[in-house]
C-alpha positions in Angstrom: 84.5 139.9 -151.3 82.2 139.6 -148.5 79.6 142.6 -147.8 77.3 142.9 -145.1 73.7 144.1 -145.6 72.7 147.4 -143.6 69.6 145.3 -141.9 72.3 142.6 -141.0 74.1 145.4 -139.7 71.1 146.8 -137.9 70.6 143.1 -136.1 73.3 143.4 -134.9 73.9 146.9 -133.4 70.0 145.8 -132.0 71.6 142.9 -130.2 74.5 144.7 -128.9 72.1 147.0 -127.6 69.8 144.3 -125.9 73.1 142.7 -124.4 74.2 146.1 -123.0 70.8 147.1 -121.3 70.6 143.5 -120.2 74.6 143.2 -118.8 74.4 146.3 -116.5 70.6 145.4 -115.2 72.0 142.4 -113.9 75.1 144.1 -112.9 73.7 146.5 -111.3 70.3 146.2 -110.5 67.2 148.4 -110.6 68.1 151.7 -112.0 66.5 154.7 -114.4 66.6 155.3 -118.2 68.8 157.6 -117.3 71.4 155.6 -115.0 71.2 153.2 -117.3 72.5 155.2 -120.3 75.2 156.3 -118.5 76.5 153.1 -117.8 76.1 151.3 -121.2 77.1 154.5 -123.0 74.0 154.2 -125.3 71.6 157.6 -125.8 67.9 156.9 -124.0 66.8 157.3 -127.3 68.5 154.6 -129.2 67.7 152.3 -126.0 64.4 153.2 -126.0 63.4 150.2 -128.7 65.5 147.8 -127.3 64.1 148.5 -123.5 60.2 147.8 -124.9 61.8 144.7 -127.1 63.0 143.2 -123.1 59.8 144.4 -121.6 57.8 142.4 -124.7 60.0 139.4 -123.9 59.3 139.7 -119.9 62.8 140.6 -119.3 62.4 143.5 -118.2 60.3 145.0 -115.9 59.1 148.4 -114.4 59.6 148.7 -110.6 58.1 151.8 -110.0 59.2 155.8 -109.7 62.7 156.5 -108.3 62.9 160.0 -106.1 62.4 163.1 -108.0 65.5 165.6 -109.1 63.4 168.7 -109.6 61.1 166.8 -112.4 59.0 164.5 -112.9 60.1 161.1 -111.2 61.9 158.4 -113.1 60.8 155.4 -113.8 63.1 152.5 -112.5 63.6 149.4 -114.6 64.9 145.7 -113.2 65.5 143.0 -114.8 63.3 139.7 -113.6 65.9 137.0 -112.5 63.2 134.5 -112.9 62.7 135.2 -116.6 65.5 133.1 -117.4 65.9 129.3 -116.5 69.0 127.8 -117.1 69.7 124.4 -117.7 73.0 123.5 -116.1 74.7 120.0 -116.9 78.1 118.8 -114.7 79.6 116.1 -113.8 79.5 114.8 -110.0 80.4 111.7 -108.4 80.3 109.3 -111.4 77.3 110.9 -112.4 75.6 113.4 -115.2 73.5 116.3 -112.8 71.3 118.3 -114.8 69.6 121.2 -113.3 67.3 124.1 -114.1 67.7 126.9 -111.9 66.7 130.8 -112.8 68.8 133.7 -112.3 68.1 134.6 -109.1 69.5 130.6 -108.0 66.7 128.9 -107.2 66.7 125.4 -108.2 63.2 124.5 -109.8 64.4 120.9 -110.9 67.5 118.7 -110.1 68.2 115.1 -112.0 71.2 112.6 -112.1 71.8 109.8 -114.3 74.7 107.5 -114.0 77.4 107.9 -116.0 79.4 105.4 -118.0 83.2 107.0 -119.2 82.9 105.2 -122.2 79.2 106.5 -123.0 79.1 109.6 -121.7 76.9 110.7 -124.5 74.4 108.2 -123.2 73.8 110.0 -119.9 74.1 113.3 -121.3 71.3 112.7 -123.3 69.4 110.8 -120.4 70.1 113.7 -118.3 68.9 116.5 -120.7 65.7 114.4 -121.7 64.5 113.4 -117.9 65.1 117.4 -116.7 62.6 118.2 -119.6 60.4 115.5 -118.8 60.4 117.3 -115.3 60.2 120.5 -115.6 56.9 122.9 -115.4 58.4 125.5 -118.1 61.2 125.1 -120.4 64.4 125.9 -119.8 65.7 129.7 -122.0 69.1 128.3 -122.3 72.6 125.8 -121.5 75.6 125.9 -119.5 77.7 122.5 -119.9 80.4 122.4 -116.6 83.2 120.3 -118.0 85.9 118.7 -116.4 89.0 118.8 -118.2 90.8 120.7 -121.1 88.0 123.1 -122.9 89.6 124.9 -126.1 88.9 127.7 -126.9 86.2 126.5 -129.5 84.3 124.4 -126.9 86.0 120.8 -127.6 86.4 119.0 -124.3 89.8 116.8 -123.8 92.0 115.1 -121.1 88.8 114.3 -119.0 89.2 111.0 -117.1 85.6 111.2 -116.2 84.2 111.3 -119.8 86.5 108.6 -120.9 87.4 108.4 -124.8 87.0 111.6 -126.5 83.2 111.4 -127.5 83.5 112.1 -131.0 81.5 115.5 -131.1 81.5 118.7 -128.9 78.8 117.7 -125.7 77.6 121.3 -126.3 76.6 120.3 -129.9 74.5 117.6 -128.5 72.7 119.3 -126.2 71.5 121.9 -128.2 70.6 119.4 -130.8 68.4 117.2 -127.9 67.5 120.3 -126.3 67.1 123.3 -129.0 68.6 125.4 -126.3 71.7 128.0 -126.9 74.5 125.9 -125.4 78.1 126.9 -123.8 80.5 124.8 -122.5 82.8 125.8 -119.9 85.5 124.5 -118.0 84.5 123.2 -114.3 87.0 124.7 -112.2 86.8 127.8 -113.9 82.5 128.3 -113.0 83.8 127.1 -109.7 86.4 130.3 -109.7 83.4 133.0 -110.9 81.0 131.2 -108.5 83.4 131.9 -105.4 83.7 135.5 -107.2 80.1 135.6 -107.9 78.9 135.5 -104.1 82.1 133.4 -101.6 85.1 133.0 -101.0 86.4 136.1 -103.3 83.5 138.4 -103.3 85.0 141.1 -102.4 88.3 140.9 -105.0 88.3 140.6 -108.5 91.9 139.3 -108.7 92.5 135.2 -107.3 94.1 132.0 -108.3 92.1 128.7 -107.5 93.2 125.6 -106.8 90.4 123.0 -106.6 91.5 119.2 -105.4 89.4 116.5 -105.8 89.0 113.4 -108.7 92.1 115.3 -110.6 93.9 118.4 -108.8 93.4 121.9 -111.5 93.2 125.6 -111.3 91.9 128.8 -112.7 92.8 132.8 -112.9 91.1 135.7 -112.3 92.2 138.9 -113.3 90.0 142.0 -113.4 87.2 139.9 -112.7 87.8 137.6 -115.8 88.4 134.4 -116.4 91.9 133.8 -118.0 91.9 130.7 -120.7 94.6 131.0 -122.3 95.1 130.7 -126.0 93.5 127.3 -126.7 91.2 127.3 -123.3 93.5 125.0 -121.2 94.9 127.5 -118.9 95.0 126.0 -115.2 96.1 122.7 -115.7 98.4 122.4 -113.2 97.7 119.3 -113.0 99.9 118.6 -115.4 102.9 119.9 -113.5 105.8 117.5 -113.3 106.2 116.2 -109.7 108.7 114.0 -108.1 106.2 111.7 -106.7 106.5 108.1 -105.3 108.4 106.8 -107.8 111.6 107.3 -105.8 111.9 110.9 -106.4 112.7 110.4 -110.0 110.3 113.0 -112.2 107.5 112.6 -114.1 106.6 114.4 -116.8 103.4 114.8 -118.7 102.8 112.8 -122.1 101.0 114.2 -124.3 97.7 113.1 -124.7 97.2 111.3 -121.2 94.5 112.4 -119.2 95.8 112.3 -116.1 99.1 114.6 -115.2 102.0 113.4 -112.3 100.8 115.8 -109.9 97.2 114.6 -109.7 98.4 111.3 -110.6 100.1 111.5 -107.3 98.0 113.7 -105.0 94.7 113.8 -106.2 91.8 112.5 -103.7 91.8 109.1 -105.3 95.5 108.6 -105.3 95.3 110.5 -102.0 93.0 107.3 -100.8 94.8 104.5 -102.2 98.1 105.9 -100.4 96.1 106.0 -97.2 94.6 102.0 -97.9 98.1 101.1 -98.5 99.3 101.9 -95.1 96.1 100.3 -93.7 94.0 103.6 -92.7 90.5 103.1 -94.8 87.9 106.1 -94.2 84.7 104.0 -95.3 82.1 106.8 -95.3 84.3 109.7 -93.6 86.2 111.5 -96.0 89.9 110.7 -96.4 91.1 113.8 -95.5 89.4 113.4 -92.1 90.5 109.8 -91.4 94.1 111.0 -91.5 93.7 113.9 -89.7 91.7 111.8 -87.4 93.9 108.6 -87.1 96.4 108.4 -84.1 99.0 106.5 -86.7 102.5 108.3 -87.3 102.3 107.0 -91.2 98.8 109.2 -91.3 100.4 112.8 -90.0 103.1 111.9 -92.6 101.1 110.9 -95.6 98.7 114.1 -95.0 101.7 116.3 -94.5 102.8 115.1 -97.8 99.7 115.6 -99.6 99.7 119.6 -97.8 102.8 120.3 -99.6 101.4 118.6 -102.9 98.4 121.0 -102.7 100.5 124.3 -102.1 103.3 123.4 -104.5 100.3 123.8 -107.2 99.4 127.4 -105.3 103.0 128.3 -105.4 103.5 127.7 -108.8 100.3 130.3 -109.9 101.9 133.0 -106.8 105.5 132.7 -108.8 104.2 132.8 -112.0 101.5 135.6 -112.3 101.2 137.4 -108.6 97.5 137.3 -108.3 97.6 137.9 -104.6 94.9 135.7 -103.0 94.8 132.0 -103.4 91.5 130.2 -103.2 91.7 126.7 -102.4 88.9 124.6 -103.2 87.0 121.3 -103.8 88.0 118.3 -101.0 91.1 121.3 -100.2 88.0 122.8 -98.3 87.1 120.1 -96.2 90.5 120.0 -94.5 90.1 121.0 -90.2 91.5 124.5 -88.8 95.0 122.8 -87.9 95.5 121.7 -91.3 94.3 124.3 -93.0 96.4 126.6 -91.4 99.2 124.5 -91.9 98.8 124.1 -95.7 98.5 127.7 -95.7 101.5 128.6 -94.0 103.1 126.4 -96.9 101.9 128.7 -99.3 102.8 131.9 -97.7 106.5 130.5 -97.1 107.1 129.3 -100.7 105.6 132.4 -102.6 108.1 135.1 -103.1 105.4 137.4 -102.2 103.0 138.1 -99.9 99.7 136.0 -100.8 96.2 135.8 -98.7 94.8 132.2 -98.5 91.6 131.4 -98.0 89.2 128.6 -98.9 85.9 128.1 -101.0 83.0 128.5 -99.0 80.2 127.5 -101.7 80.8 123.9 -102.7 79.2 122.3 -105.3 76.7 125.2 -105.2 79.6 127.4 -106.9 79.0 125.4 -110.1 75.3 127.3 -110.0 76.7 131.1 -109.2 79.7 130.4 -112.1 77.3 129.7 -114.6 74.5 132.6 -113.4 77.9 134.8 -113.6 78.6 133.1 -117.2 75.0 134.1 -118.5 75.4 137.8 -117.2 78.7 138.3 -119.2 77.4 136.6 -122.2 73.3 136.9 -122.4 72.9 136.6 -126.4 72.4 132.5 -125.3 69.0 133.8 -124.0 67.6 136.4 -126.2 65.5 135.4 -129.3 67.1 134.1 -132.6 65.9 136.4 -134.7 67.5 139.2 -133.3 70.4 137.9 -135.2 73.0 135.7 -134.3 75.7 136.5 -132.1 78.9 137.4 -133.3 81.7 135.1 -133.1 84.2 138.3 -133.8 83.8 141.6 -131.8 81.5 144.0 -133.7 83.0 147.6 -134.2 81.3 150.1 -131.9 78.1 152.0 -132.4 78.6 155.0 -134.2 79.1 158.6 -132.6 75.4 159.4 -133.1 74.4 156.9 -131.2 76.9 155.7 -128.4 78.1 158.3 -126.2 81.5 157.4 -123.8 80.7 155.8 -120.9 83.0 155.8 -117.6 85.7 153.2 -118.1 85.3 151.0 -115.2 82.7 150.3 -116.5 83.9 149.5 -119.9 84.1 145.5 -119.5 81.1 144.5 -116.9 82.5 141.8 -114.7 80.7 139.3 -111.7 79.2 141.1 -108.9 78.2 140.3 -105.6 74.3 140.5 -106.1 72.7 137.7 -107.4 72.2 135.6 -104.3 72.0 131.5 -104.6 69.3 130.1 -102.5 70.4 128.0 -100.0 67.7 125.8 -99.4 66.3 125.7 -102.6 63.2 123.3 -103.6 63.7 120.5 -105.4 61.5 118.6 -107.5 61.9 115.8 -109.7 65.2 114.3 -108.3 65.7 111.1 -110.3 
């Protein structure tokens, strides 16, 4: 029979008080004791402790007096973005990019290190060691942006760019090199609360993404949440079976293969070696340009093709679960106004309902917003061990005495639009 101690109990009502005061500051920014009670439901009294604890830690800070109601004025409270500087490790262009950037999205340091499918541990580790070796301060915490199927436990699988399942969970080994609380999360899905966080989707909580590019996959947002799935591996759609250019016969995933038939057939690469084959080669211009570029009849037919690839994978999320507004994403993004229309008048006409298409506007700095959004929604990987750990299981609610209802929209706090990303930010030690 297990039996929990009243102090364990204690650390952890403490930390899901910390969490709460920490979620809707960054939610929300500045606001009083007062506000702030409101929204997270706690008394001011039981916060009180847990507000100094954040101020102790440099959290949280005090802005000032807000306008007086009749009393004395309140004091307003903000959390200080800059506090916390996460380390955030993706894959990009056959390399390992790790960067430390703070919550507000600056980028203080940015470092790559090439990386070999079949050691992808090795760059990993050269990546995480070289950003320390740059940095002024070290970082408070790790996101891991992983291409391919994350479960729901953090293994990655399926990932053409990390080769051979490493043997251990990535996220494992960079807390062990780093000593940092790690999470490891999907690509395309910090890509989908990035364009939520502060593009494409700013202004609606509810979206499908489709992102193209090495392999072709997608991710759901409802309510301003991710959707995973039961194991984590919700969005591959690449994966769908696709009549493709084996004569129309069609393909069907094996289980186990990394690569499905429809990115097999329409992903950038494939995209490319179709367009070499019929002797259009883009050199340093993207492929997506040389087609729409090239004067050939085989081009306008080829890209054509690949436009109905692309929304085929929309207009299987619109049938499916309704979300409303496609986002299309990754090398999707770089297609001109003509084609872009085009591709999404192909989604429009094959969903059975009426859908708004639009297109990523924050590229590869979408990764940085998805994983600031990440942190907000889950800040125990910053705040001190021995609060206690975090709970792998929800923990049942404070008690009566000490948690008061709170409105319920604001019941499950969810990516807002305020935590700009710096467009120019400075870079330093870019190795």
């Amino acid at each position: 029979m297990s039996m929990v101690t009243p102090s364990a109990a204690n650390g952890a009502q403490r930390l899901r008080r910390h969490e709460a005061v920490v979620s809707a500051l960054l939610e929300h920014g500045t606001m009083s004791r007062t506000e702030l009670a409101e929204i997270t439901g706690y008394s001011q009294s039981s916060m009180t402790s847990s507000i100094r604890h954040l101020i102790r830690l440099g959290h949280v800070i005090e802005t000032g007096r807000g306008r007086s109601t009749g009393g004395r004025r309140r004091t307003l409270l903000e959390f200080d973005r800059r506090s916390v500087l996460l380390m955030i490790l993706s894959v990009d262009a056959g390399h390992m990019v790790a960067r430390q950037v703070d919550l507000s999205g600056t980028v203080h340091v940015q470092v790559r290190r090439k990386l070999d499918p079949e050691h992808p541990q090795a760059a990993v580790t050269a990546a995480v060691e070289a950003l320390q070796n740059a940095a002024e301060a070290q970082s408070t915490c790790a996101i891991i942006s992983m291409p391919g199927v994350v479960s729901a436990d953090g293994d990655v699988s399926l990932a053409p760019a990390l080769g051979a399942s490493p043997g251990r969970r990535l996220q494992d080994l960079v807390a062990e090199i780093s000593g940092l609380h790690t999470i490891g999360e999907n690509d395309v899905n910090l890509l989908a609360l990035g364009e939520s966080e502060d593009g494409a989707v700013r202004d609606g909580d509810d979206f499908g993404l489709i992102y193209v590019g090495d392999g072709i996959g997608g991710a759901l947002v409802l309510n301003g949440q991710v959707r995973r799935g039961a194991t984590g591996s919700a969005g591959e759609i690449g994966f769908l079976p696709w009549s493709g250019a084996d004569g129309g016969t069609l393909t069907r995933a094996v289980s186990g293969t990394a690569v499905g038939p429809l990115e097999y057939d329409w992903s950038v690469p494939a995209l490319s070696a179709k367009a070499e084959a019929i002797g259009i080669e883009s050199g340093t211009t993207h492929i997506v340009t040389a087609l729409e570029q090239s004067d050939s009849p085989d081009a306008a037919i080829l890209l054509g093709q690949a436009l109905d690839a692309w929304a085929y994978a929309a207009i299987v999320l619109t049938c499916v679960v309704n979300p409303g507004r496609i986002v299309l994403a990754g090398d999707a993004a770089t297609l001109g106004p003509a084609s872009r229309e085009a591709l999404a008048d192909r989604v429009r006409a094959g969903s059975p309902s009426p859908v708004d298409v639009c297109y990523a506007e924050l590229g590869d700095r979408a990764i940085v917003s998805g994983a600031i959004a990440q942190v907000r929604t889950a800040p125990w990987i910053f705040l001190p061990e021995e609060d206690s750990p975090h709970p792998q299981s929800p923990e049942p609610a404070a008690p009566d005495s000490e948690r008061r209802p709170g409105p319920e929209s604001m019941a499950e706090p969810h990516p807002n639009n305020e935590t700009p990303y710096t467009n120019t930010p400075h870079l330093e030690g870019e190795i």
